[in-house]
PAVONU-602743 format. One record per residue (C-alpha): residue number from 1; x, y, z; residue in three letters. Coordinates in pm, 1 decimal, padded with zeros to 6 digits. Layout:
BEGIN
<site><num>NUM</num><c1>X</c1><c2>Y</c2><c3>Z</c3><residuo>Ala</residuo></site>
...
END
This chain:
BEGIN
<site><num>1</num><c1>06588.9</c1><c2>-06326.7</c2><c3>-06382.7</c3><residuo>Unk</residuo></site>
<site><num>2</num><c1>06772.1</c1><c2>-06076.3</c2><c3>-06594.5</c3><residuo>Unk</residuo></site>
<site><num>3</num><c1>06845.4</c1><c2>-05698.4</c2><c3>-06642.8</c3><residuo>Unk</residuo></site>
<site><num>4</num><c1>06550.9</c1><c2>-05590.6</c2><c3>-06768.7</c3><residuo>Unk</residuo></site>
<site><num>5</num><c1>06268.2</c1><c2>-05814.6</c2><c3>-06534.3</c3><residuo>Unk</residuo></site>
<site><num>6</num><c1>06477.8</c1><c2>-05720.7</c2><c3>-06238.6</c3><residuo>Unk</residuo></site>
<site><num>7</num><c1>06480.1</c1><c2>-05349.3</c2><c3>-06374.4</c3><residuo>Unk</residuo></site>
<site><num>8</num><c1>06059.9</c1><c2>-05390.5</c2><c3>-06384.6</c3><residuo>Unk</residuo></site>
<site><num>9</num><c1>06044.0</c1><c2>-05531.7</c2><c3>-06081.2</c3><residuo>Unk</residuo></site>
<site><num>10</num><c1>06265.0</c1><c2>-05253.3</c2><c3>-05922.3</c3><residuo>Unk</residuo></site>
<site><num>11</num><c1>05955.0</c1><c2>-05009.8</c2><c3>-06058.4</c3><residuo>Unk</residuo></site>
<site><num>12</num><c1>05729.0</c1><c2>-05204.7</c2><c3>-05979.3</c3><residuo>Unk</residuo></site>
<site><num>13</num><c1>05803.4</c1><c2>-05229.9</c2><c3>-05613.3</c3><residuo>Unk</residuo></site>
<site><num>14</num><c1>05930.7</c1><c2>-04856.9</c2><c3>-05578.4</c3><residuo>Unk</residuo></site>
<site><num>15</num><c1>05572.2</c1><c2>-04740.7</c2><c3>-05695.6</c3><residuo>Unk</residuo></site>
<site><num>16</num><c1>05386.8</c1><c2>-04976.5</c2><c3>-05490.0</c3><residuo>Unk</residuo></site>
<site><num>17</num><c1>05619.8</c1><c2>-04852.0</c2><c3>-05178.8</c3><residuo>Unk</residuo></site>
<site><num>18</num><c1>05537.1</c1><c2>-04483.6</c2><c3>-05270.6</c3><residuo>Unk</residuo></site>
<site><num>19</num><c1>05139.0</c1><c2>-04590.6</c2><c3>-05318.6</c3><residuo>Unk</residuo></site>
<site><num>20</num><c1>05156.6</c1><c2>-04718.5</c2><c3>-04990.4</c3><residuo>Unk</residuo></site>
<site><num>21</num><c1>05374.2</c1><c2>-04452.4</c2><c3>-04803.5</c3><residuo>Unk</residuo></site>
<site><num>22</num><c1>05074.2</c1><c2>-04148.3</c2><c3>-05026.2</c3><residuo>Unk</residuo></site>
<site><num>23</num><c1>04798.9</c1><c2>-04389.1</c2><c3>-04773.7</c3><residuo>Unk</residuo></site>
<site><num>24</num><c1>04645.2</c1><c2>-04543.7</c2><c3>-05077.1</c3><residuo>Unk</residuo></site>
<site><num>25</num><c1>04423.8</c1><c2>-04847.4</c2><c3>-05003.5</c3><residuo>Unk</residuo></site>
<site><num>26</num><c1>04417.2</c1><c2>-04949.6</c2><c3>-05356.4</c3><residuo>Unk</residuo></site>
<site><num>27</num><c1>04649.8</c1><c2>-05011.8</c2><c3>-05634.8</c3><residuo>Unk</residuo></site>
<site><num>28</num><c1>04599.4</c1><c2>-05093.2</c2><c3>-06018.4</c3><residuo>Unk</residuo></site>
<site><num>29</num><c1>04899.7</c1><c2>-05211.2</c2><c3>-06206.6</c3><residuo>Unk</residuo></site>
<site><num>30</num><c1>04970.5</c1><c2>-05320.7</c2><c3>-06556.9</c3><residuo>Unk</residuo></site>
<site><num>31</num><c1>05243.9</c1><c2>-05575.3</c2><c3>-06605.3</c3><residuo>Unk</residuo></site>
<site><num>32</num><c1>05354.7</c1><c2>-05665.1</c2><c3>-06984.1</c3><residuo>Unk</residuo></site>
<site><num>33</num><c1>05498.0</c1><c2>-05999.3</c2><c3>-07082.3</c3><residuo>Unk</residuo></site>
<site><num>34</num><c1>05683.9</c1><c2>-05942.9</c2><c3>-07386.0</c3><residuo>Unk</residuo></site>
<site><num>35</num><c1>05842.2</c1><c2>-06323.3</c2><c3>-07420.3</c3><residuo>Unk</residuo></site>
<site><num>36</num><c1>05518.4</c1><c2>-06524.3</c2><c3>-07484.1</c3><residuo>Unk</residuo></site>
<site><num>37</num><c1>05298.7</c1><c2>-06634.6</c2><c3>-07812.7</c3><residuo>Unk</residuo></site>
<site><num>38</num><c1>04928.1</c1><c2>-06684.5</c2><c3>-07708.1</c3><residuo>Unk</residuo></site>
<site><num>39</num><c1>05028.4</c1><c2>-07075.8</c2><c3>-07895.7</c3><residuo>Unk</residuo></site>
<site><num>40</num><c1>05226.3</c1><c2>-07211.6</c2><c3>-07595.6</c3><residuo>Unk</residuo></site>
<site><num>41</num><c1>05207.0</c1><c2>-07261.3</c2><c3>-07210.0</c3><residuo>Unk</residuo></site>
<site><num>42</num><c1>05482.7</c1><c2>-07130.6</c2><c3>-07017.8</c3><residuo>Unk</residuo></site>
<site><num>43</num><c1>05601.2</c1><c2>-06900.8</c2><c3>-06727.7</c3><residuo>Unk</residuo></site>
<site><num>44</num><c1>05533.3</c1><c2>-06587.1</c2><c3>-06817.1</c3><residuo>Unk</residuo></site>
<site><num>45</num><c1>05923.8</c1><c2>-06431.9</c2><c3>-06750.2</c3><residuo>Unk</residuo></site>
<site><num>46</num><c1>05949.1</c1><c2>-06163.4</c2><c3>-06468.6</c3><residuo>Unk</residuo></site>
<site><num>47</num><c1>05569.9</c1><c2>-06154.1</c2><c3>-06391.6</c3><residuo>Unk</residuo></site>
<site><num>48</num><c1>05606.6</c1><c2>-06328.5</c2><c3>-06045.7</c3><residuo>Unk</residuo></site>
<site><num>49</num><c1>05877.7</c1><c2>-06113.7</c2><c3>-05954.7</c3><residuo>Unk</residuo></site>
<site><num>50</num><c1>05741.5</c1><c2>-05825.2</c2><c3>-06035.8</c3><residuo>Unk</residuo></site>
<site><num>51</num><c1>05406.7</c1><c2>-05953.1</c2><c3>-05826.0</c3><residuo>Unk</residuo></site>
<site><num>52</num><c1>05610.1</c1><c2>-06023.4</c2><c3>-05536.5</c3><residuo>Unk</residuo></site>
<site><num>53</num><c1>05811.8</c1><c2>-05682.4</c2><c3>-05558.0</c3><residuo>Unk</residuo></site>
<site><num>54</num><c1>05433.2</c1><c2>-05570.2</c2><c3>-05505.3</c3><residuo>Unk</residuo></site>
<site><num>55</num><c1>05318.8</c1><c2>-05775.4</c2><c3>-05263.7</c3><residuo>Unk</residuo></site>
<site><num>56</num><c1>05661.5</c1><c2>-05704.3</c2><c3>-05033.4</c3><residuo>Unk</residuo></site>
<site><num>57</num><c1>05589.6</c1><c2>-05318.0</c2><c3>-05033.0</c3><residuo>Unk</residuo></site>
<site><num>58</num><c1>05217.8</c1><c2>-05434.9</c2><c3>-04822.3</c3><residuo>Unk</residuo></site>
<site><num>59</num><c1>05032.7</c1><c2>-05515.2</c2><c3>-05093.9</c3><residuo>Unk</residuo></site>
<site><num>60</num><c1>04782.0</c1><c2>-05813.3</c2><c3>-05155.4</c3><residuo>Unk</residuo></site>
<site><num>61</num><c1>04688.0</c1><c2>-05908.5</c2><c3>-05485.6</c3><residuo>Unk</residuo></site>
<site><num>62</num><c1>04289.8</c1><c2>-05952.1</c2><c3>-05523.1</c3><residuo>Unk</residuo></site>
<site><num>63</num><c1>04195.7</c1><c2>-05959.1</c2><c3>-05891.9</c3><residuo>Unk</residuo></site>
<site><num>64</num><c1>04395.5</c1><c2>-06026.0</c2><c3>-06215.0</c3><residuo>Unk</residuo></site>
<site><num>65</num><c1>04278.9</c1><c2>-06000.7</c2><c3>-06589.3</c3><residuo>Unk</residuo></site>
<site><num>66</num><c1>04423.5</c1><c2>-06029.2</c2><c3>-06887.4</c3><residuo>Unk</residuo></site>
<site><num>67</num><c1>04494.4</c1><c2>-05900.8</c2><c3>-07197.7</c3><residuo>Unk</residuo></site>
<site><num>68</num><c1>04661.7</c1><c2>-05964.0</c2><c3>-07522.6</c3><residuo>Unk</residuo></site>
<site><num>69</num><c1>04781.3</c1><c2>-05746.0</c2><c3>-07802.5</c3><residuo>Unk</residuo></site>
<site><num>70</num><c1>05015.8</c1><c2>-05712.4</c2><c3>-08105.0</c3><residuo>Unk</residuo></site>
<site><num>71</num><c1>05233.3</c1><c2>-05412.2</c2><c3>-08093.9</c3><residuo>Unk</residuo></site>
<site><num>72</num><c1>05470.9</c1><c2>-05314.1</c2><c3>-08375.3</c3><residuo>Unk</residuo></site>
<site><num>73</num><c1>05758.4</c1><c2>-05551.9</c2><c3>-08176.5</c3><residuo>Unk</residuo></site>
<site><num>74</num><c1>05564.2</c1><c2>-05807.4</c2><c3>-08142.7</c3><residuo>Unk</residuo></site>
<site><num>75</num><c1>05282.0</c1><c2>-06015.1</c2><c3>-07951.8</c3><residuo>Unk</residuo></site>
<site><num>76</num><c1>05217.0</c1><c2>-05900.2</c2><c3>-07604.8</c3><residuo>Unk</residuo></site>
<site><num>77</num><c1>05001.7</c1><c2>-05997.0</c2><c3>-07296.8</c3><residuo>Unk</residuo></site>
<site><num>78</num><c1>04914.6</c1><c2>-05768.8</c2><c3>-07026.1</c3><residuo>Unk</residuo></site>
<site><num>79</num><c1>04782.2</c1><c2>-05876.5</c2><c3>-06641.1</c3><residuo>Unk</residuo></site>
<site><num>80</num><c1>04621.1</c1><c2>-05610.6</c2><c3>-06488.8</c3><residuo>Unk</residuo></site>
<site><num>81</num><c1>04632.1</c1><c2>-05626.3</c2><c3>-06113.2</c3><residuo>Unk</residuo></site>
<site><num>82</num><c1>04411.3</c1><c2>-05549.3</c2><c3>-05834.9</c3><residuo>Unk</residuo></site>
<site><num>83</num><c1>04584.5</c1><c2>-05487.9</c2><c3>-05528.7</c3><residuo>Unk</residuo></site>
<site><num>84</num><c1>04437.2</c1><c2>-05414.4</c2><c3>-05202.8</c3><residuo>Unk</residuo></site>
<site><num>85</num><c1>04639.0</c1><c2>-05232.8</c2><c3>-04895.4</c3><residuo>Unk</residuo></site>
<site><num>86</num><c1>04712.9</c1><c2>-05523.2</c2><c3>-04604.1</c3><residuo>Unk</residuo></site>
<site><num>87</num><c1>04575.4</c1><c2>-05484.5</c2><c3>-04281.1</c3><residuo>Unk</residuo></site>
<site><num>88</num><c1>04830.6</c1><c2>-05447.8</c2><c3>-04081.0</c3><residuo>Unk</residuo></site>
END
């Protein structure tokens, strides 16, 4: 997956974890793809992993929108993320 995708998805789970330990029955997270042009279809790199670090701390995702942008490095797309707490 590589350094820095596995470093998001380290964040990514370790909030999600804390979110869930605070009692929180809802989470909102931004993810940024930073290897994509809006001209192709293709994975977006790291998302999934970083969806699943997510979903493994007892989240479930429930809505997803996107977003695209151009930074000073360079094209961008965001996925905001709806997660809701599992019933467990």
């Amino acid at each position: 997956m590589g350094f820095i995708n596995n470093a998001k998805a380290d964040v990514a789970g370790k909030e999600a974890r804390e979110a869930y330990a605070r009692g929180d029955y809802v989470l909102v997270y931004k993810f940024i793809e930073a290897n994509v042009t809006s001209k192709t279809t293709a994975p977006m790199t790291g998302i999934a992993e970083q969806i699943t670090a997510v979903e493994s701390a007892g989240w479930m995702l429930q809505n997803m929108a996107a977003a695209e942008g151009k930074a000073l490095t360079g094209e961008r797309v965001a996925l905001i993320c709806l997660f809701r707490r599992r019933n467990q």
